[in-house]
N, C-alpha and C positions, 0 to 999 in steps of 0.2 A: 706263369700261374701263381695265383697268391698263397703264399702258405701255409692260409689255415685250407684251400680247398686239399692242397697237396697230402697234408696233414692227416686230413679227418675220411672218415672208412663211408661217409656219406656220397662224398664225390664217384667212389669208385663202383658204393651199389648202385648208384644212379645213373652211372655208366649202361654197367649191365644188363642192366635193367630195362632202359632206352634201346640198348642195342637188339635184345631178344622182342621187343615191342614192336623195334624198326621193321626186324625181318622178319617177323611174322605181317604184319603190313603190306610189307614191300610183297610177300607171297603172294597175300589175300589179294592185292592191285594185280599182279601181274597175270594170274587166274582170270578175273574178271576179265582183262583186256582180252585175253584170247578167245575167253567165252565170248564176247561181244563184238570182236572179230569174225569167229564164225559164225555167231548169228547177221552180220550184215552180209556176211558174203552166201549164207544159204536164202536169206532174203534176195538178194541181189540176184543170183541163178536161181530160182523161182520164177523171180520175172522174168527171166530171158527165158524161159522154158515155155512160159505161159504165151507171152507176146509171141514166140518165134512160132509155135503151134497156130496160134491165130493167123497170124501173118501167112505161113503156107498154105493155109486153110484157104485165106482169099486168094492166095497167090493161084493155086487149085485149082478153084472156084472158078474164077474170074478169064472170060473168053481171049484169048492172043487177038486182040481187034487192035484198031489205032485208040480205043480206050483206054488198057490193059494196064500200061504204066501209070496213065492219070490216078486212075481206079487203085491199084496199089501202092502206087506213091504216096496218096494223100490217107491211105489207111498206116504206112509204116512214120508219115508224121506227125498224124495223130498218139502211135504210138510213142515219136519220142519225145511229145510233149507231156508226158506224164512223170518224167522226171525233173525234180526240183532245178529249176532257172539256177546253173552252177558257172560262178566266174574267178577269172584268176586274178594277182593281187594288184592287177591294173584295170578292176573292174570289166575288162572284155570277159562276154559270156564265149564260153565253153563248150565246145562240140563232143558233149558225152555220151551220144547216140549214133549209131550209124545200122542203116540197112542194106542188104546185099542180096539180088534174085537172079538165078542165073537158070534159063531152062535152056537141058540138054537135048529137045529138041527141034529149038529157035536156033538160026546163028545169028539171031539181033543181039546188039549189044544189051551187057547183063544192065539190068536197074539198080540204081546207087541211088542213095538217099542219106546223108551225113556231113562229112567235113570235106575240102576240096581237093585233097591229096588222095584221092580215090586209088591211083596206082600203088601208093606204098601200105595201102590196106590188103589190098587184093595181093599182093608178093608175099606181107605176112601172115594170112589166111593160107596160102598154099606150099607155106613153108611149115607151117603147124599141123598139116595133115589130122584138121578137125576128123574126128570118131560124131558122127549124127546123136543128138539129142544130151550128148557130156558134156558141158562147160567147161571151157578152159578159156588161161588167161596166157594172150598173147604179147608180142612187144611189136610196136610200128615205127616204124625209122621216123623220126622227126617230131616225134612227141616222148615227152619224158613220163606219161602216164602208163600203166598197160591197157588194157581192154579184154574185160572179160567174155567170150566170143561161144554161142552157142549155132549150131547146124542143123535143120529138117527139111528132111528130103521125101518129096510128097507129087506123084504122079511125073515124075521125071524134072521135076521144080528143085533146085538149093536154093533155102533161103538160110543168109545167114544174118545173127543181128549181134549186135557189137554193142556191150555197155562200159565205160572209162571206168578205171577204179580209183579217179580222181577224189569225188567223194565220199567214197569209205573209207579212204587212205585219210581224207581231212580229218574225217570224223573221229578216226581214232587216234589220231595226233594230238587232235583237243582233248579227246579225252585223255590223253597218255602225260599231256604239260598238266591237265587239270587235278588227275591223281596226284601227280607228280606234287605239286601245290600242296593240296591234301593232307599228301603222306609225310611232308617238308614239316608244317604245322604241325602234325600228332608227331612226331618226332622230340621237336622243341617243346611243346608243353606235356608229352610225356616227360619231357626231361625233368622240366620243373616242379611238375608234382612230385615225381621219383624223388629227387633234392630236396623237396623242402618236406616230404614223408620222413625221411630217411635220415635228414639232420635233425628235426624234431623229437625223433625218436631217439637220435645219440648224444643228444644234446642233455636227455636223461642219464645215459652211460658217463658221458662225462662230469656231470655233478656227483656221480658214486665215484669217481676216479676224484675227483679237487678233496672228496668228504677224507677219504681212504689214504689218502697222500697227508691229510692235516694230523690224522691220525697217529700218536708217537705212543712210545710205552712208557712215559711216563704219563700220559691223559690218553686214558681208554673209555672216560668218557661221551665221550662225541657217537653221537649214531645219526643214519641215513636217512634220510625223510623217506617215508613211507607212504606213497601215492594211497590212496582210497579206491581206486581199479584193482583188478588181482590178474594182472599181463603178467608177464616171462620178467620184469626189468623189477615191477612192485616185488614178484615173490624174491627175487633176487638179492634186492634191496631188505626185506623180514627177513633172509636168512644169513644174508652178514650182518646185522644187528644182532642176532640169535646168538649166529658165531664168535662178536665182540664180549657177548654178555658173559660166556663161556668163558674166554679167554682171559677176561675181565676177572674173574672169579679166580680162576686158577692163577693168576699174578697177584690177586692179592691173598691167597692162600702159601702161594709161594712166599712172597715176604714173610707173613706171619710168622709161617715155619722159621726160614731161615734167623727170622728175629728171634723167636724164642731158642733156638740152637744156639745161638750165638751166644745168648743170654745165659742160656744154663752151663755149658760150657766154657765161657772165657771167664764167667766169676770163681766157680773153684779154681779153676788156672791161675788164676791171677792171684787167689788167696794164698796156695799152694806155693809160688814162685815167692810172694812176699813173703811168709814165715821162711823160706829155706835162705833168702836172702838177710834177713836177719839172725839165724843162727852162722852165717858166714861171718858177721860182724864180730860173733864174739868170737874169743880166745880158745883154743881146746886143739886138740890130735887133727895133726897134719893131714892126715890120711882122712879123718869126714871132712873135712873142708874140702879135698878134691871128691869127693863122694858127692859132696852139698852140691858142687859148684859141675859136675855133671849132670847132677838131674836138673840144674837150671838151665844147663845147655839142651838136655830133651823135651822139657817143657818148653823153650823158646820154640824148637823147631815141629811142636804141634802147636802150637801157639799159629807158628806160620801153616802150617798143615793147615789149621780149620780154617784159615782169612781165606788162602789159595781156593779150599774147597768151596767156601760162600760164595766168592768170588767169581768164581766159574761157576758154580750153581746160577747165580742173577745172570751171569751173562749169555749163556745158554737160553735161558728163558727170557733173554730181551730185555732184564730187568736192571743191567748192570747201570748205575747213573755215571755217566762220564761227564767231567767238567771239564769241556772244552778251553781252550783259549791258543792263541798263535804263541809257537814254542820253535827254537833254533836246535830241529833233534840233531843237526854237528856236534852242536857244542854238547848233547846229552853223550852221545856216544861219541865224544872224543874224551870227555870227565870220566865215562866208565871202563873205559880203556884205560886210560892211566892207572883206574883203582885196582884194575884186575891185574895189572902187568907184572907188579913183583910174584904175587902168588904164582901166575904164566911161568916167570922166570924158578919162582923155587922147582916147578915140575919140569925144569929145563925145555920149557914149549917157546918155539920163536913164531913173536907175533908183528906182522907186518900192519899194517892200516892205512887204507887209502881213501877218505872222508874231503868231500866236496864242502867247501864253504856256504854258509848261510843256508843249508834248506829247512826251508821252515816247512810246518805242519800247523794243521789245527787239533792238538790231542789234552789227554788228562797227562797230566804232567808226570805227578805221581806212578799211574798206571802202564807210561810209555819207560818210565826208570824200571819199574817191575820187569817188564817185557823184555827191554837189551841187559837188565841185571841177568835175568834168568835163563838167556839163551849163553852169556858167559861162564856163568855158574857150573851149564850142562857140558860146555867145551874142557873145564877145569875138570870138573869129577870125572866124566867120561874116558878123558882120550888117555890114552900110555905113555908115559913120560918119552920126551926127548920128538912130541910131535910139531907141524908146523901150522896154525892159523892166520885165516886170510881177512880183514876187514873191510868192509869197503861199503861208501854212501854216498849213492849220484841219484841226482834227482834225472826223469827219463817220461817224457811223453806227458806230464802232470804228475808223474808218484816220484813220491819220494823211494827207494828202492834200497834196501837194509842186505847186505849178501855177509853172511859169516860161511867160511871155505877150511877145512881142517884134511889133514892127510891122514886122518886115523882108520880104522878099522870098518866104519861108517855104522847103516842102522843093518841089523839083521833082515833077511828078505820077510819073514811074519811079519814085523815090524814095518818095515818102512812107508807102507801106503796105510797105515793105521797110528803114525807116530802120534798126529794131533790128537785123539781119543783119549778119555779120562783112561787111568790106573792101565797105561798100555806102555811096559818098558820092557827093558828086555832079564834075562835072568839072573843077571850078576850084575843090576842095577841096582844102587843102594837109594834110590830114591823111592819118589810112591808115583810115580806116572801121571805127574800132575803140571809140571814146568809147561810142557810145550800146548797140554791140551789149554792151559792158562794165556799162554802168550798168540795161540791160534782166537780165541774166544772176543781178547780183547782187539786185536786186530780188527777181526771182523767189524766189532762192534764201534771202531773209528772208519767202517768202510773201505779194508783193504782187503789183502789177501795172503795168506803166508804159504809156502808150500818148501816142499823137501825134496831132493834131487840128489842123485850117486854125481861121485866127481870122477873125472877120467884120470884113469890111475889110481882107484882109490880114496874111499874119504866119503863125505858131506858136506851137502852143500843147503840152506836155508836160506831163503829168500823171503824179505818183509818188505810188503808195498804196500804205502799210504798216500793218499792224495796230499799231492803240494798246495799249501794255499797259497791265497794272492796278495798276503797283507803278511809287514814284515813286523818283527817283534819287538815290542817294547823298552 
């Protein structure tokens, strides 16, 4: 089966569809056959009721002379010349009539009028213990038809008369291959209407999915062509335009904001930090100098405070711009490993590292340093002196896969399944709860996944997956 049929949701309502079509069909045929079934067979015994009534009548009638046979012989082959000239598939006509008079006051032989095996008529008439004037259908040794066989018994006369159910059996054979035909046809072009309704129709669905997929958060632009009908797929269509325009609005309200924060904020900072940095320059008491050169270490680290918080504000809201390109993050987290390892070593922490050669990514370069800066940063201030961390980078099924492993303390149980969440740390954290929900955000936003996990025996465990690309770096 071709792909796109496997693929697409038209193939399979057009299944259904056909099939509930089928059997309702297939019902409505099989209904009718049995109607018209026993309409030919109450037809059928009709006539044998009507004839065989007649037939006794003259049988009745009609004096025991050396007449008597003449005389009702040529009335029961009148009789069964009233049924349609019936032949088998070698053109020989068919003995679908037979007559039978038997008086139980004669002991002449009975009168026979039909086909030449007149004994094996007569054994299965008497083996059927016919009930007078109820039709019924027998079986005669030597013919593969039955014969439906009616009995009236009139002045000490049996007459019995015999009609083949050759031709009602034909009849509804043809009809049964003819439905059959019929029903073969509305099947298949059920099919195809179903199919070609039903892809026409998704064929709409899927130019909202190509529209919606072009769609980035950097061009929120783009909207859905909006049919001129007012169906389920048009209004669908006006109401994610609706929803984009919304969305639209609040991303560029969002920037705004964050621009003028950024704005009004990092200018006094930055003014602030320059005069303190030039009264450093000059000459004067040892003691403001470390005083100056304090507050230029708190203003740095709100300085980083408000980047982190923009930061994660854009990327929360979709808005962060990441500048892709293929990056060897071994060599990023093998570079930051080395920088972090004497600090490691002054808190007497042993740090092993087991990092796979060449796995490339496609990330912001910048942003992917932030991310393993800030998760060693948290293993530094965090853990108790004299602990041990575990590094390690293998790429796995397409991701690249980041495991930092420490035997500390780990996250508190409030904590742990809320680590990644803005200002979520624990109480005797000197931070502001912003590292992981930062390193969570940008992840995402390079289409991975980060998560956090207890280790056995103690500790934490953080795990960073990013898709591997397929192009090596430059």
């Amino acid at each position: 089966m071709p792909k796109t049929l496997r693929t697409t949701a038209a193939w399979r309502i057009s299944i259904w569809t056909t099939l509930a079509f089928a059997l309702g069909t297939a019902v409505a045929f099989t209904i009718v056959y049995f109607l018209v079934a026993q309409g030919v067979r109450d037809r059928s015994d009709t006539w044998l009721s009507g004839e065989a009534e007649v037939l006794a009548q003259v049988s009745a009638d009609t004096p025991t002379d050396h007449l008597y046979k003449r005389i009702v012989g040529e009335v029961a082959e009148l009789a069964t010349q009233e049924v349609p000239d019936e032949r088998n598939a070698r053109g020989e006509r068919l003995n679908s009539v037979f007559f039978l008079a038997i008086d139980s006051t004669n002991k002449e032989a009975p009168l026979w009028v039909g086909p030449d095996s007149k004994d094996a008529f007569v054994k299965a008439i008497q083996r059927a213990e016919l009930a007078p004037g109820i039709p019924r259908s027998i079986f005669v040794e030597g013919w593969h038809q039955t014969f439906r066989v009616v009995v009236k018994v009139q002045n000490g006369r049996v007459v019995y008369l015999g009609l083949s159910d050759h031709g009602a059996k034909h009849l509804l054979h043809t009809l049964a291959r003819r439905s059959l035909m019929i029903w073969g046809g509305m099947f298949l072009l059920g099919f195809v209407i179903s199919y070609w309704s039903a892809r026409r129709t998704l064929l709409r669905v899927e130019r909202i999915t190509e529209t919606v997929a072009r769609i980035g958060t950097e061009d929120l632009a783009e909207r859905l062509p909006e049919p001129a009908n007012s169906d389920e797929i048009s209004r669908l269509a006006k109401t994610f335009n609706r929803m984009l325009d919304r969305l639209q609005s609040s991303v560029n309200q969002l920037r705004t904001v964050t621009g003028s924060v950024a704005h009004d904020l990092k200018s006094p900072v930055t003014l602030i930090r320059g005069t303190l940095e030039s009264a450093l320059c000059n000459e004067g008491n040892e003691k403001w100098r470390e005083s100056v050169g304090e507050a230029i270490e708190h203003l740095d680290r709100l300085l980083q405070l408000l980047n982190t918080t923009l930061d994660l504000a854009e990327a929360e809201a979709g808005a962060l711009h990441v500048d892709r390109s293929t990056v060897d993050f071994s060599d990023i987290v093998r570079q930051l490993v080395d920088i972090y390892q004497p600090a490691m070593s002054e808190r007497h922490h042993g740090v092993t590292s087991d990092i796979e050669q060449r796995v490339v990514v496609d990330a912001d370069l910048p942003l992917l340093n932030r991310v393993v800066s800030n998760l060693l940063e948290n293993e530094l201030t965090h853990l108790p002196v004299g602990c041990h961390v575990s590094i390690r980078l293998h790429s796995h099924a397409g991701s690249a896969e980041l495991v930092i492993e420490d035997n500390g303390p780990g996250f508190p149980l409030d904590i742990g399944s809320r680590a990644f969440e803005r200002f979520v740390k624990g109480k005797h954290s000197p931070g502001h709860g912003l590292g992981l929900a930062f390193v969570d955000a940008v992840v995402q936003a390079h289409g991975g996944m980060a998560r956090i996990s207890e280790r056995v025996g103690g500790g934490a465990v953080i795990t960073l997956s990013l898709p591997v690309s397929v192009l090596q770096p430059a």
